[in-house]
C-alpha positions as CSV (number, residue, x, y, z in Angstrom):
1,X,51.8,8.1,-47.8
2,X,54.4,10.5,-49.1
3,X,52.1,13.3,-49.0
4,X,51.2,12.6,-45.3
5,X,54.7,12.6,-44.5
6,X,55.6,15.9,-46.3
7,X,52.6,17.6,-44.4
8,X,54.0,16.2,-41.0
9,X,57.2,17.4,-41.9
10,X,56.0,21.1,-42.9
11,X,53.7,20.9,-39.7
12,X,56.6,20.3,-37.4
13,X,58.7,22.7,-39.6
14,X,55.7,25.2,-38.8
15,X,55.4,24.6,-34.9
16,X,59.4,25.3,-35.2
17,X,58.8,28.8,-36.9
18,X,56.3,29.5,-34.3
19,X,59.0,28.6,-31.5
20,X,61.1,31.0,-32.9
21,X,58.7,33.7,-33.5
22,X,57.5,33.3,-29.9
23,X,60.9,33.9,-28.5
24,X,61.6,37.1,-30.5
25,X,58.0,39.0,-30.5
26,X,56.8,40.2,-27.3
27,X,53.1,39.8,-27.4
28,X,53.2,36.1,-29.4
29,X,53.0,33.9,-26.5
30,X,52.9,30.2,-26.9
31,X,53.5,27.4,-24.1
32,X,55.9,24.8,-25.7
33,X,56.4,22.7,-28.8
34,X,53.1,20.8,-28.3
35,X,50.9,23.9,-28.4
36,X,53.0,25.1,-30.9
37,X,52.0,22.1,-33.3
38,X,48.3,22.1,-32.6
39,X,48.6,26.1,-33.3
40,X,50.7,25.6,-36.6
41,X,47.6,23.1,-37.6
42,X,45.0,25.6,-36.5
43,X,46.4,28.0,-38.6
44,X,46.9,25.8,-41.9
45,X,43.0,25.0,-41.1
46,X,42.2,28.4,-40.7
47,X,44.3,29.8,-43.6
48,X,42.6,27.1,-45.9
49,X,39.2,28.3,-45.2
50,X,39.6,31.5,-45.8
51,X,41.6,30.2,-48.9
52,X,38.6,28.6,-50.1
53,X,35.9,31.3,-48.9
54,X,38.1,34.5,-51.0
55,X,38.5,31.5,-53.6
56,X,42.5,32.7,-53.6
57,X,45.1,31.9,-56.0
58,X,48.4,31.8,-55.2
59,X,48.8,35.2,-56.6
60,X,46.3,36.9,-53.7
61,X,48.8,35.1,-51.1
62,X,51.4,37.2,-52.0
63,X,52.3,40.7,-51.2
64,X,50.6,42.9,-48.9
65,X,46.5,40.5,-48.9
66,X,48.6,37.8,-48.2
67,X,50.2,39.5,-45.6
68,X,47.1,41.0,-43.8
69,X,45.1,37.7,-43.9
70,X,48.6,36.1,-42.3
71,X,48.2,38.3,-39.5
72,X,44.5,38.1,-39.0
73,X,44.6,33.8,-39.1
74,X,47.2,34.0,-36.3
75,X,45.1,36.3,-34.2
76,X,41.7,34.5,-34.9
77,X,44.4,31.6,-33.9
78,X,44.3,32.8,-30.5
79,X,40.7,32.2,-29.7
80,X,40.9,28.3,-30.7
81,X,44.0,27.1,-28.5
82,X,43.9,29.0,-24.9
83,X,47.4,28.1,-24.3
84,X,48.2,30.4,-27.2
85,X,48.0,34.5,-26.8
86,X,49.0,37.4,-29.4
87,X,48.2,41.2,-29.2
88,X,47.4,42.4,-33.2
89,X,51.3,44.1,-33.2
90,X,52.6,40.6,-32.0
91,X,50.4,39.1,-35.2
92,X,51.4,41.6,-37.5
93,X,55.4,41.7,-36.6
94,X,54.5,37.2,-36.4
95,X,53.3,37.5,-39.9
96,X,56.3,39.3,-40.8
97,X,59.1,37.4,-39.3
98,X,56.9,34.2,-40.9
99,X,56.8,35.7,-44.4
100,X,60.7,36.4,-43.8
101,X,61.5,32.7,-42.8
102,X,59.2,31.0,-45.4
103,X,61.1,32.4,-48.0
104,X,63.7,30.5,-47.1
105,X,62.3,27.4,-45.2
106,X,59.2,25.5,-46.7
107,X,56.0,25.2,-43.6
108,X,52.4,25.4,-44.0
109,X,52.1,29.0,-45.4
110,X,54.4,28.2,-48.3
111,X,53.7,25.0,-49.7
């Protein structure tokens, strides 16, 4: 029960960053909190299949993969929810501000 509480907590942590990222980054459009949760969840899906298909550590999250396979789950994102639009600059400057905040805020991409 704890654990399902943590993950709703990251997820609406998650739909939060995206919020934020969506008001800063021209090209990351997203149309309110409730896309903005079934996004975040897309994304943690998508991010743990490719997870599991490169068979990533931790380590391979990091640093500059990490950062490329961040960008390319929020574009493939796009294609999933239709309420949700990113051009590759607004995925690669979303990945960014993401990596930024989850250094200091715990979501889905930094569990």
């Amino acid at each position: 029960m704890k654990n399902l509480i943590g993950a709703l907590i990251r997820l609406v942590i998650s739909a939060i960053v995206l919020l934020i990222v969506s008001s800063i980054i021209p090209g990351f459009v997203l149309g309110g909190f409730v896309n903005a949760i079934i996004v975040a969840l897309i994304i943690a899906i998508i991010g743990y299949v490719i997870e599991q298909l490169l068979k990533s550590d931790k380590k391979s999250s990091k640093g500059i993969v990490g950062f490329i396979i961040s960008a390319i789950v929020i574009y493939i994102a796009q294609f999933v929810v239709s309420a949700f639009t990113v051009t590759i600059i607004g995925a690669l400057l979303a990945a960014v501000i993401i990596g930024i905040i989850d250094m200091f805020v715990p979501t889905l991409y930094n569990k």
